[in-house]
KEFIMI-311654 format. One record per residue (C-alpha): z, y, x; residue in three letters. Coordinates in steps of 0.25 Angstrom, whole numbers, padded with zeros to 4 digits, always signed. Example, Ala and Ser with C-alpha at 12.3 -4.5 7.8 and 13.67 -1.06 7.14 Angstrom:
BEGIN
+0031-0018+0049ala/+0029-0004+0055ser/
END
This chain:
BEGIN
+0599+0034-0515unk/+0600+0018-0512unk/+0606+0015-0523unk/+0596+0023-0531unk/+0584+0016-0524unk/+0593+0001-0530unk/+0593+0006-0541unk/+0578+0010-0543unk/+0576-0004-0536unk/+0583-0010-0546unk/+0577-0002-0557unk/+0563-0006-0552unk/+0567-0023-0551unk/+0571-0021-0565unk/+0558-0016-0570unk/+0551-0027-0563unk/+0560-0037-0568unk/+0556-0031-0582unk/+0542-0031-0578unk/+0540-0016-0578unk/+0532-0018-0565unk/+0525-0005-0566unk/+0537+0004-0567unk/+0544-0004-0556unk/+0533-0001-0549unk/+0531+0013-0549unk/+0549+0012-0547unk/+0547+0006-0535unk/+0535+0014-0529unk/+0544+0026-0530unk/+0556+0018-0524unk/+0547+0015-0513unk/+0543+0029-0510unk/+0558+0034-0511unk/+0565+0021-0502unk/+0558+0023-0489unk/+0567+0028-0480unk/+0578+0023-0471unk/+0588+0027-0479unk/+0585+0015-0490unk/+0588+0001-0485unk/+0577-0010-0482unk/+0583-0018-0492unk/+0580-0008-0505unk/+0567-0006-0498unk/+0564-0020-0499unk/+0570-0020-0512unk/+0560-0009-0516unk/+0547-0015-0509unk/+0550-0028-0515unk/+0552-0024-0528unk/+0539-0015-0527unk/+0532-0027-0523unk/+0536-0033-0536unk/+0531-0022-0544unk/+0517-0022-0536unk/+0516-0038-0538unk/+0520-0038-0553unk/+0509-0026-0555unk/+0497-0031-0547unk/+0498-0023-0534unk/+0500-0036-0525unk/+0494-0032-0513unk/+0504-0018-0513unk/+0516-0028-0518unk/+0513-0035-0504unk/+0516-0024-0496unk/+0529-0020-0502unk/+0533-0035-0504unk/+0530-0037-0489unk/+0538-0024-0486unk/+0549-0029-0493unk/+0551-0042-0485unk/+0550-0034-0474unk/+0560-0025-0478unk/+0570-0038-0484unk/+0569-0047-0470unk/+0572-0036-0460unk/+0583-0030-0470unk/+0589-0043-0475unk/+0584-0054-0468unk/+0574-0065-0470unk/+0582-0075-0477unk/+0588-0064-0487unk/+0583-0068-0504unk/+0579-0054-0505unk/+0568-0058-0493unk/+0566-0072-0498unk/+0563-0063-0514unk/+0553-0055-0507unk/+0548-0067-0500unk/+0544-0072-0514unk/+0538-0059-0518unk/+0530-0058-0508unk/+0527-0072-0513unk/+0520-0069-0525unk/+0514-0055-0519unk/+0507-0063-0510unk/+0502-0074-0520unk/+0497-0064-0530unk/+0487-0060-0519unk/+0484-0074-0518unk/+0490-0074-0502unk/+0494-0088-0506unk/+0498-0094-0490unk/+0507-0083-0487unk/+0514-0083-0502unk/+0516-0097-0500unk/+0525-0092-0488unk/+0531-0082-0495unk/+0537-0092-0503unk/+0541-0102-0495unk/+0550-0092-0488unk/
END
């Protein structure tokens, strides 16, 4: 069942990268809803929160991005550690989540980070 979730994950990143963000959207809402047990790892729930995040930002839903991006660095620093790229990624998307709703002081020390 993991390896199905990675998959749809990757599924997901990849429409984003193609910027399908609307279909990567509704992907990743339903990964959401289907990923929230114990049974999958904090890391593809990070991977799944962040990458809904992106979806949120890239379709104008910043303020709902914010909460997933937030979860997802959550999830990232207590699963792989504060130091980890994956945290310092998520760091940087939290970044511009925050300066899209014009939060400027506390983007700046997203990205110095």
């Amino acid at each position: 069942a993991t390896e199905l979730l990675s998959v749809r994950v990757g599924l997901a990143q990849s429409l984003l990268g193609q910027q399908k963000h609307q279909t990567a959207l509704k992907v990743l809402q339903d990964l959401k809803v289907t990923a929230k047990d114990e049974l999958t790892s904090a890391t593809l729930r990070a991977e799944i929160r962040a990458a809904l995040g992106e979806a949120m930002l890239a379709c104008g839903s910043s303020e709902s991005a914010l909460d997933e991006i937030r979860d997802a660095l959550s999830l990232r620093v207590s699963s792989l550690g504060a130091g980890h790229a994956d945290v310092g990624r998520t760091h940087l998307l939290l970044g511009r989540c925050l300066a899209e709703l014009c939060m400027y002081g506390q983007a700046v020390n997203c990205f110095q980070r």
